[in-house]
N, C-alpha and C positions, 0 to 999 in steps of 0.2 A: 761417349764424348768425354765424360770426366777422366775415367781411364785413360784415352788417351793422349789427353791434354798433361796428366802428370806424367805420362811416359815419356812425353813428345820433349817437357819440362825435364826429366830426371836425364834424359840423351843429352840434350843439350848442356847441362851442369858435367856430363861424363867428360865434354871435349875441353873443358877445360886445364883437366888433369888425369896423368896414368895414373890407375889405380883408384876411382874415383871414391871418396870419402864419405861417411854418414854425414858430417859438417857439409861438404858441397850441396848433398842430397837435399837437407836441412835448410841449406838458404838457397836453392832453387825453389823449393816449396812454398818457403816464408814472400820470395817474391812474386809466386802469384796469388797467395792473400794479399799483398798489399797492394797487386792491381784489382783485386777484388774490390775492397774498400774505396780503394779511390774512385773504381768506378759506380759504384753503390751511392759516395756519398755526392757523388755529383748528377746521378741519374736515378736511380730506383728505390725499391723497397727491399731492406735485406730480408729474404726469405729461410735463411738458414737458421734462424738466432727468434728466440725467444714463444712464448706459449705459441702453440700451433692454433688454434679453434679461434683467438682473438686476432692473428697474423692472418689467416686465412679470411677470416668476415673483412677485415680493413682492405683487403689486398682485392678481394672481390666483389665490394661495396660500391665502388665506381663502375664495373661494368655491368651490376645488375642494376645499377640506377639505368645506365644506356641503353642495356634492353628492352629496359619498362617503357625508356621515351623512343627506342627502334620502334617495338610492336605498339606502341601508343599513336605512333607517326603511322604504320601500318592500315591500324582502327581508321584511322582518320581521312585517311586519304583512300578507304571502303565503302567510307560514311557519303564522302563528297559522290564517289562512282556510283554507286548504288540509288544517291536522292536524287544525283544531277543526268547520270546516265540511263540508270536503270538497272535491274537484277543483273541483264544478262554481259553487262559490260562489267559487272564485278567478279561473275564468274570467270568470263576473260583473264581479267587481271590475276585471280586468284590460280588457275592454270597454267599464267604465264609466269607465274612465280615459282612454281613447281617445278618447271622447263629451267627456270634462271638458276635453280639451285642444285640441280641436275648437272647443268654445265661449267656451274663452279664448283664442282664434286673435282672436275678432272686435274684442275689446277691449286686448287686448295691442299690436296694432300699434303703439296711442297712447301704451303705454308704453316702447316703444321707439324712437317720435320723440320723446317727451318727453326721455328721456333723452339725446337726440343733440343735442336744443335745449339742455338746459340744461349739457351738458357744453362747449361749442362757448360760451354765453356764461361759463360758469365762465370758459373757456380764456382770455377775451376782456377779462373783468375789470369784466363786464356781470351785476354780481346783481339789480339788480331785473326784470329781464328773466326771470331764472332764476326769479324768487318771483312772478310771473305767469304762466308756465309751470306748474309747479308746484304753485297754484291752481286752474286752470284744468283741469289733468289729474287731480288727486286727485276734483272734483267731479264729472270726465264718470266717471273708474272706480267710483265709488260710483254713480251713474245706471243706467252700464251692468251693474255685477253685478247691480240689481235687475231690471232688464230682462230679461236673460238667464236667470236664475232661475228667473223666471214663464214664461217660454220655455220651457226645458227640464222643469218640473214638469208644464207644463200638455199638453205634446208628447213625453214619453217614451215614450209606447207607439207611436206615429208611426216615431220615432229608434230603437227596439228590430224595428219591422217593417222596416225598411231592414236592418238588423245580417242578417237571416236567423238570428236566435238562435235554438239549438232549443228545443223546448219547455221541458223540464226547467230550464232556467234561467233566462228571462223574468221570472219571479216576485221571484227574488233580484237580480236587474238591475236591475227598476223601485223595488225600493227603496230599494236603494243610491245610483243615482244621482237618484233624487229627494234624498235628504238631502243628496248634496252639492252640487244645487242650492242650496236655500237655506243652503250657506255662501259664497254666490259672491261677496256683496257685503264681505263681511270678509274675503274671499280676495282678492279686485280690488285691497282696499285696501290691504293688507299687499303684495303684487306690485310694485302702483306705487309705493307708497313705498321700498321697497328698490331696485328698478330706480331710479330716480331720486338716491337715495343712493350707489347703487354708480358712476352715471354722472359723479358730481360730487365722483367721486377720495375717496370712503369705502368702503373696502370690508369695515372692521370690523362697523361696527353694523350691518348686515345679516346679516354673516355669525353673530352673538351673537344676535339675536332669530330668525334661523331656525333656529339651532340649539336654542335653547329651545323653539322650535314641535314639531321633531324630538324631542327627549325626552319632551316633554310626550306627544304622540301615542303612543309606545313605551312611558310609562306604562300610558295610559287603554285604548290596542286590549286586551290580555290582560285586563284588568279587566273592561269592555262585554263581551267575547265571550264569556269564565267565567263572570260573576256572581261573582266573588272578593269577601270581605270584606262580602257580604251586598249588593251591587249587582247588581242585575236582570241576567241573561240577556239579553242584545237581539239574539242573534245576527248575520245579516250587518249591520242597522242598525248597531250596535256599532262596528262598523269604519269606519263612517262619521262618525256622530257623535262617535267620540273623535276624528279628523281635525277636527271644526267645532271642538269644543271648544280644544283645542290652538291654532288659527292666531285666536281669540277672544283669549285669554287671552296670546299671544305678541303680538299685531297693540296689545291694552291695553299691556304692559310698555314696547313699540316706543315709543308716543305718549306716554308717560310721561317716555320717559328722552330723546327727544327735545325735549321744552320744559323738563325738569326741566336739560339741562345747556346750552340755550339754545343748537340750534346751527342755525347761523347759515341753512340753507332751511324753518326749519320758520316758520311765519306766525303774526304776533302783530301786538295792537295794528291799528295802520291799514294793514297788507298782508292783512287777512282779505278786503278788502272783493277783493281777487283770487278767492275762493273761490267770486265770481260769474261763472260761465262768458265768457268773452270769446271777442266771435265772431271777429275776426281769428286768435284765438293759434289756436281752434281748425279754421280755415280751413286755417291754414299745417298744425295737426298733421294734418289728416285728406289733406293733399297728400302727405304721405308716409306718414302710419298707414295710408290705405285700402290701399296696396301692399303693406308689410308684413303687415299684417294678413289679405291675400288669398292672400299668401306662406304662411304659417302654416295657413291655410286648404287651401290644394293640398297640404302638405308631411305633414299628418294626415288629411287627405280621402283623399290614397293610402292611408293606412293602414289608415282608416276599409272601403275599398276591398276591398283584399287579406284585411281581418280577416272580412271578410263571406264570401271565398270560403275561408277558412281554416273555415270555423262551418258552411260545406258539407259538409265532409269527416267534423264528427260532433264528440264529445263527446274521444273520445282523443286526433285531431289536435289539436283545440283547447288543449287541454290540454298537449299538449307542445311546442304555438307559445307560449301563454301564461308556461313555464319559460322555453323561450330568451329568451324578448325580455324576463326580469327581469334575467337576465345582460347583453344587448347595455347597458343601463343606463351600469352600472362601465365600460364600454370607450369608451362616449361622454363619460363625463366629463368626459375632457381637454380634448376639443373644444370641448366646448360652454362650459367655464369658462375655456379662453383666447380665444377669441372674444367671448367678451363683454366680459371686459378691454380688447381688442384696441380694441374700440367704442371704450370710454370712452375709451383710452388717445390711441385718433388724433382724436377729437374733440376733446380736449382742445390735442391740441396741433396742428390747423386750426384750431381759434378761437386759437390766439397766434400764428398763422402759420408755424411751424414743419414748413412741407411737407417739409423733408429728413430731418426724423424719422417722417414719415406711412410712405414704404417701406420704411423698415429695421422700422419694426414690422410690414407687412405679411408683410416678408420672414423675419426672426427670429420672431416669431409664430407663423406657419408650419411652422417648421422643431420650434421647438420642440412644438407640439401634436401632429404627426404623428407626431415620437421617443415621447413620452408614451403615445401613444394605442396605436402599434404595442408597448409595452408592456406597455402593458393587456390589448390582444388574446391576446397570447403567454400571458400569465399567465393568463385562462381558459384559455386551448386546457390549457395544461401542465397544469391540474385536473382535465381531463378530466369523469366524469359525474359527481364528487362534489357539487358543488354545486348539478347539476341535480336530485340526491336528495334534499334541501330540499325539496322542492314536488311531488315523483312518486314513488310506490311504486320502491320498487330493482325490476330485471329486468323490471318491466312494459313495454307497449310504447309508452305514454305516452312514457315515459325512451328506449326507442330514435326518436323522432322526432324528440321534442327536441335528441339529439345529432346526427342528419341534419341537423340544420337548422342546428345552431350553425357543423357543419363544414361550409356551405356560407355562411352570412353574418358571421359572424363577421368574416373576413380584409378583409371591404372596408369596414368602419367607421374605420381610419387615411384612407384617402381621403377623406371627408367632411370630418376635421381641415381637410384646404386648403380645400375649398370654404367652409366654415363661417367661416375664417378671412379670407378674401379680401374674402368677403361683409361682415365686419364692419366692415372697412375700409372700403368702398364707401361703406357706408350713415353712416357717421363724418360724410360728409357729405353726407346728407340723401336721396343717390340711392336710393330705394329699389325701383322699378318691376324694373329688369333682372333681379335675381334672383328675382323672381315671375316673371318673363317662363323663367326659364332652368329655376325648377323644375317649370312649369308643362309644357315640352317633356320633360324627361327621366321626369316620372316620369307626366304622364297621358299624354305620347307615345310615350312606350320600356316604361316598369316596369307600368303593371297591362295595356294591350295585350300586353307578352310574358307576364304571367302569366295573361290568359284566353286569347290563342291557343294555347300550348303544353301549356294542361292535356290534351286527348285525346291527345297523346304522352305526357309528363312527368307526367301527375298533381300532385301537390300538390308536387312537386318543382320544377314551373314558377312557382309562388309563392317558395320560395326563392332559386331563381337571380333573380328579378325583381330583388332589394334588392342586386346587386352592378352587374348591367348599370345601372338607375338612377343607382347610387350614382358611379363612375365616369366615367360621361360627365358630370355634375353637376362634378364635378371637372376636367376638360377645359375646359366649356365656361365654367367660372366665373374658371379662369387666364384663358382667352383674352379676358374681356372685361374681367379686369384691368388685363391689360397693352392694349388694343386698344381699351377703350371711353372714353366723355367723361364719366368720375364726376370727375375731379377740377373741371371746371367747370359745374357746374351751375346751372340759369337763377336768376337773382337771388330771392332770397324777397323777398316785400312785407313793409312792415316790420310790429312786432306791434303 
């Protein structure tokens, strides 16, 4: 995108004059820095300019605050299911979350080229580029959440025959995750909007409408699941609907405060007429959405996977996989919230051309998620069962599986930090195939083949160890195509 945004910029200065001049060249350049700045000083964080390691923690400081209160809001509304419902409506939940994330595997990839498009012409000082981008991808996520919806409503007993769910809880599954089916298209579009915000060096207003989303929900779950204050019982629905509710009413605030303080990607006047899909812009996104998005696909399909042979084991495994992997949440945090900076950060600064700042983010990036992260791990381990007692009877043996489990996967989610990290950089610029290509080997070629061959040894023990062997070579093999592969030149895009 940076590429082509100065070439797109250097044609355009060409038609001015035969013979086209270093001086024309020179002030087509100069004028998309100064749409850079001006749109920097009226929207974002300049990502281009100044120590990396200090610009990076500032820049991804707000969305790991929002993580901690996402999976905080998570915990909580586990706590409410599990005391008010019962184990087996948490399992539910916790299954149909897996489903939920599955099926915004498909549509998300776009939001994640999006965000590489437009942070890459931010960098470049190319906004209307960015405001056809951005058009173009707000319209297909709105498409696609309806699609997906009808998808999953009309096929959940399909998607629950695959899970191997036992019986006892199929009933509570299919209703849950029908409800939040139909919030998909308000959920798509809150997603992409923020991703695409956060892409283009905001990382505040994002971080402020999901955290109203977060309260909002931690209001309404207690309320839906009691019947408090004379509102209906709706039991495990409850827990679902106050989730639509909440990302409704946050997704409104969002679009509000966005035209109400006029900033500068949101579409007005004669840039609406973008909100009509364009097939180039969407050519180029689905060249690198289809990969990412297949990515995301392999990376919950394993899980999808292992959850199914986890729901073999019965009602109390279940249930004490379903605790640990509320906890593995907090410990991924790091990761996953400087990595996505990480995205925006080098994207931004490949479309100014600033390739000598691409590695040191890589590198410092790196460094710092993994410290982070191996922090986090520590900090569960040192809690020991308490906060596995959240969500499982004390002494039962629910609560002893869940700590077998923790104290075998636990320790290898710092490792991810690099992969996750590497990977972000990568994709900064547009590459996005290899790492589908990489997860695709470790975790359907190493991690669920070691957890179905090893169960008539291991038992349900070989499902644990799966998520370290996976997770480490992921890490291995994801250094080696950093330093060893051709992401930084990647074949020309056509223009949009």
């Amino acid at each position: 995108m940076a590429r082509l945004s100065l070439q797109l910029m250097m044609r355009h200065a060409n038609t001015y004059t035969v013979g086209t001049s270093k001086c024309v060249k020179k002030t087509a350049l100069r004028v998309g820095i100064t749409n850079y700045g001006f749109f920097m000083s009226r929207y974002g964080s300049d990502l281009t300019d100044g120590p990396v390691t200090p610009t990076l923690m500032r820049f991804a400081s707000p969305l790991l605050i929002t993580l901690c209160l996402h999976t905080l809001s998570g915990t909580w509304n586990a706590i409410w299911v599990s005391h008010v419902l019962g184990p087996n409506e948490l399992i539910a939940v916790v299954n149909a979350n897996v489903l939920l994330v599955i099926m915004m595997s498909m549509v998300n990839g776009f939001g994640m080229a999006a965000g590489v498009f437009v942070g890459q012409a931010i960098g470049a000082g190319d906004i209307q580029t960015a405001h056809r981008v951005v058009g173009t991808s707000i319209t297909f996520a709105a498409l696609g959440g309806i699609a997906l919806a009808a998808l999953g409503y009309f096929g959940v007993h399909v998607i629950v025959d695959l899970l191997l769910m036992p019986e006892e809880i199929r009933t509570s599954l299919i209703t849950f995750f029908r409800i939040v089916c139909l919030s998909m298209p308000t959920l798509f579009l809150f997603v992409f909007t923020t991703m695409i915000l956060r892409s283009s060096g905001d990382a505040k207003t994002p971080s402020i409408f999901s955290t109203l989303w977060i309260f909002l929900g931690l209001i309404l779950t207690p309320l839906l699941l009691t019947g408090t204050f004379g509102i209906p019982q709706l039991g495990i629905a409850g827990a679902a609907i106050s989730g639509w509710l909440a990302n409704v009413l946050a997704l409104l605030a969002l679009l509000i405060y966005v035209y109400y303080r006029r900033l500068p990607l949101a579409l007005r006047g004669d840039n609406l007429r973008y909100l009509r899909p364009d097939v180039s812009i969407l050519f180029n996104l689905a060249r690198r959405a289809i990969p990412a998005a297949a990515e995301s696909i392999i990376i919950q399909g394993s899980y999808f996977m292992l959850l199914s042979l986890v729901n073999t084991y019965g009602v109390l495994t279940a249930a004490g996989y379903s605790a640990a992997a509320q906890l593995w949440g907090y410990v991924q945090i790091p990761a996953i919230a400087i990595a996505t900076s990480m995205s925006a950060m080098a994207a931004q600064n490949i479309g100014a051309g600033r390739w000598d700042r691409v590695g040191e983010i890589a590198k410092y990036g790196c460094l710092l998620s993994f410290s982070v992260t191996t922090i986090a791990a520590l900090f569960v381990y040192a809690l020991g069962e308490a906060p596995l007692r959240l969500f499982l009877p004390s002494g039962g043996e629910s609560l002893q599986i869940a700590i077998e489990i923790n104290q075998v996967v636990l320790w290898c989610w710092p490792a991810i930090s690099i992969t996750f990290g590497l990977f972000a950089v990568v994709r900064a610029n547009g590459v996005m195939l290899p790492s589908a290509i990489i997860f695709a080997i470790t975790l359907w070629g190493l991690r669920v083949p070691f957890a179905n061959l090893l169960q008539p040894m291991l038992g349900p023990a070989a499902i644990w160890w799966s998520f370290p062997v996976g997770t480490f070579t992921s890490a291995v093999l994801a250094y080696g195509y950093y330093r060893l592969g051709r992401w930084r030149q990647p074949a020309p895009m056509r223009a949009l």
